[in-house]
C-alpha positions in Angstrom: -52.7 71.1 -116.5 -49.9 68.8 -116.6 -49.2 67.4 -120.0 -52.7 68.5 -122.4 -51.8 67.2 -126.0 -53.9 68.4 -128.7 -54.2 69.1 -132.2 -54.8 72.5 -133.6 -57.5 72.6 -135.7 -58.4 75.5 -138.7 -59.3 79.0 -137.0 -62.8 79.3 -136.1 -62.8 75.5 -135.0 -61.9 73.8 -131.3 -58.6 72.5 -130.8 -58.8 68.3 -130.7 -57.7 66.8 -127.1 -55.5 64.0 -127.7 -54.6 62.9 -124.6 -53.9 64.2 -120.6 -50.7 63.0 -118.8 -49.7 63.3 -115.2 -52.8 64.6 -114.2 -51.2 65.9 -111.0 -47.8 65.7 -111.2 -46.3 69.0 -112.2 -42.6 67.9 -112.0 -40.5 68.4 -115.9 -38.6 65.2 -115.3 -41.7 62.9 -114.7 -43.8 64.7 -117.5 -40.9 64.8 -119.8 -40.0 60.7 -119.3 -44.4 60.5 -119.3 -44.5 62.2 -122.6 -41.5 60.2 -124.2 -43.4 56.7 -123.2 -46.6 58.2 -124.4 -45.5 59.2 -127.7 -43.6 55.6 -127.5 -46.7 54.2 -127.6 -49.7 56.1 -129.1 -47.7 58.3 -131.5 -47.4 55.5 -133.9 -51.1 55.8 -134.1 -51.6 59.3 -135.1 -51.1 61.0 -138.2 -48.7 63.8 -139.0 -50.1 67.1 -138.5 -50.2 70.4 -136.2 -49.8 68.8 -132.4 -49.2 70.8 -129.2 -48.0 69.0 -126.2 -48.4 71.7 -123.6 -46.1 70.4 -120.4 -47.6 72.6 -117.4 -44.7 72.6 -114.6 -44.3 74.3 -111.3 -40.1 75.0 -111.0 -38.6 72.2 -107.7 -37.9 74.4 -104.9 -34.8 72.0 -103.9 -33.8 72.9 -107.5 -30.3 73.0 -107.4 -29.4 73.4 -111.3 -30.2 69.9 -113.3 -33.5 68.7 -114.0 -35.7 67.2 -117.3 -33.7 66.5 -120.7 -35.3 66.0 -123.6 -33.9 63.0 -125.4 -33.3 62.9 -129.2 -36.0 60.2 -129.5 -38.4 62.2 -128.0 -37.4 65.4 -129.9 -37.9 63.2 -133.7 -41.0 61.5 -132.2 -42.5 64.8 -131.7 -40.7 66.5 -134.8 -41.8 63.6 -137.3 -45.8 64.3 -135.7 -45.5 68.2 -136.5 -45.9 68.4 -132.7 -44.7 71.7 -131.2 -43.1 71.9 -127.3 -44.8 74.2 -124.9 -43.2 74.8 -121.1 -45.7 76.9 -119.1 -44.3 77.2 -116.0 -46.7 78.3 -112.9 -46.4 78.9 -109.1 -46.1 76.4 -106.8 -49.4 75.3 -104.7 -48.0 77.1 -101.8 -46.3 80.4 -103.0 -48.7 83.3 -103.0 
């Protein structure tokens, strides 16, 4: 589940996809640059409401410290949409 956008809908009602990015790419820096170009180009498109883009991630085992920043342009892009930031981290394919 790399990067599922959707908007939230009224309880009682389905959740709207919007879009699925990186579809198997679970590395933050790639969806997080992905989501900025995205939003880049599509956001202009949609109108302000209640937006999730849920960024599914498995943590780099050569992690070191480092990794994804979000920039300010990505953070009013998403902010100026109503769309909220979820990091769900899970295992990696091959950790039990």
């Amino acid at each position: 589940m790399p990067v599922n956008i959707y908007r939230v809908t009224p309880e009682g009602q389905k959740n709207e996809p919007i879009a699925w990015l990186c579809d198997d790419d679970w590395r933050l820096l790639e969806q997080s640059e992905e989501l900025e170009a995205w939003l880049a180009e599509q956001g202009p498109t949609l109108k302000p409401a209640h937006y999730v883009a849920d960024i599914g991630f498995a943590p780099r085992r050569d992690a070191m410290g480092g990794g994804a920043a979000l920039s300010p342009e990505l953070m009013r892009m998403m902010a100026d949409l109503g769309m909220y930031l979820f990091l769900s981290e899970y295992p990696a394919d091959d950790e039990p």
